[in-house]
N, C-alpha and C positions, 0 to 999 in steps of 0.2 A: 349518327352525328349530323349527315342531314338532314333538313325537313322529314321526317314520317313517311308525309300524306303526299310527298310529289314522286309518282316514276319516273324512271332512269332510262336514259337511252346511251349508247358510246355518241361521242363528238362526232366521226367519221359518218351518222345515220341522219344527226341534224343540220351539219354544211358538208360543203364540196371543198376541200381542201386542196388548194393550191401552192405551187412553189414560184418564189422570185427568180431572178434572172441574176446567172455569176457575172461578179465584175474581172474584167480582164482586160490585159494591156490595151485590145484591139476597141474594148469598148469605151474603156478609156481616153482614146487619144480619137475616136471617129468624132468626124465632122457637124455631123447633127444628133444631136443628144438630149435627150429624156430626163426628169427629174424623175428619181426616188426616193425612196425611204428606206432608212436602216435602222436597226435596233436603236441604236441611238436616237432615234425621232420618236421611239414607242416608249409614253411611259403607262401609267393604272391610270386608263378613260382621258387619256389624253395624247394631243400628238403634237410634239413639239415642230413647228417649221422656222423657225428661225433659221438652222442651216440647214438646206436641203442638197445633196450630191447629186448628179447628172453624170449619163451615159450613154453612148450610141446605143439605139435597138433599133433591126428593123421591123417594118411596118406591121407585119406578124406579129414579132416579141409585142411589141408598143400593144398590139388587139388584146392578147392575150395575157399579158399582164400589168395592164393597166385595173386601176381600182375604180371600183365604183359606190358613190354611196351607200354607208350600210357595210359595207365590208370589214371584219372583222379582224384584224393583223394580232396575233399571236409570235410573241419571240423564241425562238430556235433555241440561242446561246444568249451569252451575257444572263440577265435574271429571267432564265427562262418561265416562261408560260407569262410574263406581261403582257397585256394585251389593251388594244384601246379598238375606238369603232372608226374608219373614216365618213370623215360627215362632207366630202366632195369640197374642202375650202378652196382645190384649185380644178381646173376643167382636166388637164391630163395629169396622171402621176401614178408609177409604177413602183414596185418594190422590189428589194435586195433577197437572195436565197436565206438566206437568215432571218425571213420572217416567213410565216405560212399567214396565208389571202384564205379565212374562214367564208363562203357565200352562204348563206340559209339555201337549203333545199326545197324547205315549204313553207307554210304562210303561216304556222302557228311559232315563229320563232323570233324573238324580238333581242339582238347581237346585244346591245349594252346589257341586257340581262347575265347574259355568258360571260362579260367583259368582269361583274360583280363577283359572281360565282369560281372563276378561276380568280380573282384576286382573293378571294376568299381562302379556297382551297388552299393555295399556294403560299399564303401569308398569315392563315390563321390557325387553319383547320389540320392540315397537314397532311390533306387526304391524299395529295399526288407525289408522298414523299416516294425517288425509286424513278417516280417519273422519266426522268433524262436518263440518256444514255450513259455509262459507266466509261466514260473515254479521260481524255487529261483537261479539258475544256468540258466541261457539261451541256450536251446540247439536247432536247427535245425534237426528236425523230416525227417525221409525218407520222409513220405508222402506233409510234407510241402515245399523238397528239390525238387519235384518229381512234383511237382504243379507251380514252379516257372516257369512265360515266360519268354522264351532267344531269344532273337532275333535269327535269322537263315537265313543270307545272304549266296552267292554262295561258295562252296569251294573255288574257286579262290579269293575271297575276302574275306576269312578268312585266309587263308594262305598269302594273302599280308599287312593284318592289323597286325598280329603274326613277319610275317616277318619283318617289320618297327620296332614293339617294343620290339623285341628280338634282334635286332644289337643297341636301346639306351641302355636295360639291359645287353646286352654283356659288353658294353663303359662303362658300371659304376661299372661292377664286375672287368674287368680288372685294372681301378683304384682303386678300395678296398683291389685290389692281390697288386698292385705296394705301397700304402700306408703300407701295412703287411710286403712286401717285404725290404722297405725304413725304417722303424723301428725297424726290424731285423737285417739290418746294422748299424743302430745307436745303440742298446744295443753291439752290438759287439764292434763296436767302441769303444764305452766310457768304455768298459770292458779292451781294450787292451790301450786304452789312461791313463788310470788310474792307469794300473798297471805296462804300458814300458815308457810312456812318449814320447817325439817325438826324444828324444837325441841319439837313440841306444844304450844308456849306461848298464851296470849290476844292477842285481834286487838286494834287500833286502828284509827278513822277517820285518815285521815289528807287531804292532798291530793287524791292521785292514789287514793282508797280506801282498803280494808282493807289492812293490813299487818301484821304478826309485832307484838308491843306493844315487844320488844327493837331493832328496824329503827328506821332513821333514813331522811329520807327527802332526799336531798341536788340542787341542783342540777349537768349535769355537770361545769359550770365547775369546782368546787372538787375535783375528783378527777384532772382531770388537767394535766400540765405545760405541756402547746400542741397548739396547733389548725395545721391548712396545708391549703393548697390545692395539687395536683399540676400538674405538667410538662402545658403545652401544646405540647409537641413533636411530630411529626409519625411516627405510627409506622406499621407496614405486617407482614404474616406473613411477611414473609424474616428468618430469624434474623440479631438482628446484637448488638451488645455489651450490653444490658440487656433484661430479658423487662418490660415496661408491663403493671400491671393495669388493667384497663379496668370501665368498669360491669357487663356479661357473667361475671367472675371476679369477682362479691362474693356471697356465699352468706352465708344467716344463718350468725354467728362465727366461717365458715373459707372459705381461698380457693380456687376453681375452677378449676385448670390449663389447662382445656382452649381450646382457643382461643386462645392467647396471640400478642399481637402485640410486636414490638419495634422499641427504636431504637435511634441510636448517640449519644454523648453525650463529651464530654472529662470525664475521673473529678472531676476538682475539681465540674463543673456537677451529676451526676451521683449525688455526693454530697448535694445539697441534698433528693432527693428519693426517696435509699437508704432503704427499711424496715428496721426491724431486727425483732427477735421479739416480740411481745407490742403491735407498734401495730396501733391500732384505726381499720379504712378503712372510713368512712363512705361510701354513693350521695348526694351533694347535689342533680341534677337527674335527672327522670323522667317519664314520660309516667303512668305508673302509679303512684297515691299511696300502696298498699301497699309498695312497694319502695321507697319515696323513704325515708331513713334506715338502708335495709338496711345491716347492720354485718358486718365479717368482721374476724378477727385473723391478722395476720401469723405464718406459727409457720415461716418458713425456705425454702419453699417455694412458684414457684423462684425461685432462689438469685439476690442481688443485682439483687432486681424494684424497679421506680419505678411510682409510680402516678399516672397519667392526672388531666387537669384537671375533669375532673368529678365528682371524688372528695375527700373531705377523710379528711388523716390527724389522730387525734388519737393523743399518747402519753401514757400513766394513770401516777398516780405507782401504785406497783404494792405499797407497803404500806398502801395504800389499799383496792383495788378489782382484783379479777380480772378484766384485762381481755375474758376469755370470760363470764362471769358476763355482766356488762354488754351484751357484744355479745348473746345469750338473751334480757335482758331487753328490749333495743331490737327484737328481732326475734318477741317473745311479741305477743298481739292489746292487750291493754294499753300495751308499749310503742310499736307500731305506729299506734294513736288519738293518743296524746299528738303523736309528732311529726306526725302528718297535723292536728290540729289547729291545728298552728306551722308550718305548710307555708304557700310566696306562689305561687298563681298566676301563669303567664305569659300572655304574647301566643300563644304558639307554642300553650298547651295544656297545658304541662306542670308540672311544683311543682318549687318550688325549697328548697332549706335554704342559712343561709350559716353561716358560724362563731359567730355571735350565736345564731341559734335553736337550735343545735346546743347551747350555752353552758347555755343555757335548759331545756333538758329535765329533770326530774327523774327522778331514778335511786332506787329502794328500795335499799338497805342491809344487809344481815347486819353483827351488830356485829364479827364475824371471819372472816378470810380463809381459815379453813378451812369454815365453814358456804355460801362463797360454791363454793369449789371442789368438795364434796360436792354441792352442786346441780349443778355443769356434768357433775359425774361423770354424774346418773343422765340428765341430757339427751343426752350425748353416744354413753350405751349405744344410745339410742330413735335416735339418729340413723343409731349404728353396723346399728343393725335396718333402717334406711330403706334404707342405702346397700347391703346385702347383696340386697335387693329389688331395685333398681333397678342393678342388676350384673347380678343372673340374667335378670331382664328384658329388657335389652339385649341380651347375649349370645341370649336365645328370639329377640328379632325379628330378628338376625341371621340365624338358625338356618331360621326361617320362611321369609324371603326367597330364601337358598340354595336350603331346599326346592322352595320353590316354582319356581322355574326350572328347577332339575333334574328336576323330575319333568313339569311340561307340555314339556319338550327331549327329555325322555325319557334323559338319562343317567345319569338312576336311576332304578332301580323299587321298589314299595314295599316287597316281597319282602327288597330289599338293606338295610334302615332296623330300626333297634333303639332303638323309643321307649321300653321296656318302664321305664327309668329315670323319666321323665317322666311316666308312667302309676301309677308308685308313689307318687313325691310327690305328686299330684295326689290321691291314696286316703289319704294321710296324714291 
């Protein structure tokens, strides 16, 4: 299943395997204290520091198990054998007994290469199934980590298999930055659309805040014709006579294809719970209070859909109120507060809306239905920017995945590969 043509060595003969430092009350609560890393900071060729834990070591512990660039952390428990390489982003920083510290022993060993190759194993290949310990937690033992064969081709062809799939992972973090980046400008946006409007006109206090001095500030009640609650019927992914939107397929103002479950229904019953173009489907329950009022609009697609009982359909009288306008503004961080504040806890955990608080909500206003459509225009570009990202994106980590099995199989070499596209955008 591996490469053929590369020898094997056990892990335990290419690094020095190291153990972290346990945390404990004393280390806890001492006076000067170390930052670490815990499985939670280790993900595949990456290492999250966002939150980083700290703990007393003394000046010993701190020598000896601190990292140094190059060092390769390998997780114990949680998704054992994840591993990522440290690349020294802070000057001191130690780690938790729940990671093993991989050092190279000799000069022909290049760690991200390892980094590939157990992700590989462990997520494609399946060659380390048994791995872990047989305990109630599954953890991955030094001595078990230390045992494992790793293939062990030339430096230079471990730095060119690394090299390959470190400019697809570069390609897919720089779209994940420009996706962060793209939706950073659209809460700003819709922050500053919301509450200058596109007129340059002067603001007013109002309710819910600043607002355009031209804008009216309405409850939703009075804009649209009726509220409903969706089909409690029983649906399943075998295609059958109607596609059911479900909570899954409500995206702020438009709906999510993907996933779609369906039922069968007789057309008369069927009817009662037919979208047409332009209604507006509410998330009425959620675990998650940010989502709870997520709004999406019907625009045809797909075709002859009913929507699920956990969703409420409202239709807008539409010389009224664009109903994308509105669904923006239910999904902006302004209208997101409002209905989380008209949100009812449950027993389970979760929030609920019904068709009352829904009623309830107030909506700013453009005095015309063309100042409302000119705004979804320029949201809908920012969108169109997000969704170009997160296309190339998916397509990269497809790309990656492929790679990466083909080249630890060895059905392809790197020689065969023409990133030189990837390489250019990436210098763009």
């Amino acid at each position: 299943m591996i490469n053929a043509n590369w020898k094997t060595e056990p892990l335990g003969k290419l690094f020095e395997i190291g153990a972290g430092k346990t945390m404990s009350a004393a280390a806890r609560n001492g006076a000067v204290k170390t930052p670490f890393l815990r499985t939670s900071n280790v993900f595949w060729d990456e290492i999250d520091l966002a939150q980083v834990d700290e703990m007393a070591m003394s000046p010993q512990e701190v020598a000896e198990k601190s990292l140094r660039p190059g060092d390769l952390l390998v997780c114990e428990g949680g998704e054992i054998g994840r591993a990522a390489v440290w690349d020294g982003q802070v000057n001191v920083m130690s780690f938790q007994n729940h990671l093993h510290r991989l050092r190279p022993v000799a000069d022909d060993v290049e760690p991200r290469f390892y980094v590939y190759f157990l992700q590989s194993g462990f997520t494609q290949l399946g060659i380390f199934e048994g791995a872990g310990n047989k305990t109630t937690i599954p953890n991955l033992s030094r001595n078990r980590l230390a045992a494992l064969d790793m293939p062990h081709p030339s430096l230079d062809e471990q730095k060119n298999i690394v090299s390959a799939l470190s400019t697809v992972r570069s390609a897919i973090k720089s779209h994940a930055k420009s996706i962060s980046l793209a939706q950073e400008l659209k809460n700003t946006t819709m922050r500053e659309l919301f509450t200058r409007g596109l007129r340059g006109e002067a603001q007013k206090e109002t309710e819910i805040g600043l607002a355009p001095e031209s804008w009216s500030v309405v409850n939703f009640e009075s804009v649209r014709e009726w509220l409903q609650y969706g089909t409690s019927i029983r649906c399943s992914l075998q295609p059958g006579s109607y596609p059911v939107l479900r909570i899954p397929n409500i995206e702020q103002s438009r709906v999510n294809t993907e996933e779609l479950k369906y039922c069968d229904l007789q057309p008369h019953e069927a009817d009662n719970y037919r979208l047409e173009n332009g209604d507006m489907i509410f998330i009425r329950t959620n675990g998650v209070l940010e989502r709870l009022g997520s709004c999406a609009v019907y625009a045809g697609d797909p075709q002859n859909a009913l929507f699920a009982s956990y969703l409420i359909r409202a239709r807008v009288f539409r010389d009224k109120v664009e109903p994308r306008f509105a669904a923006y503004f239910f999904g902006s961080q302004q209208g997101t507060e409002l209905i989380a504040g008209r949100a009812t806890p449950a027993a389970d955990g979760k929030y609920n809306l019904n068709t009352g608080t829904i009623d309830s909500i107030p909506l700013p206003l453009p005095p015309t239905l063309e100042e409302q459509r000119e705004i979804v225009e320029i949201l809908d570009a920012i969108d169109q920017k997000i969704d170009l990202h997160k296309r190339k994106k998916t397509v990269l980590e497809e790309l990656f995945k492929s790679l990466l099995h083909k080249l630890m199989t060895g059905k392809i070499r790197v020689a065969d590969l023409d990133l030189s596209l990837l390489q250019m955008e990436e210098s763009a």
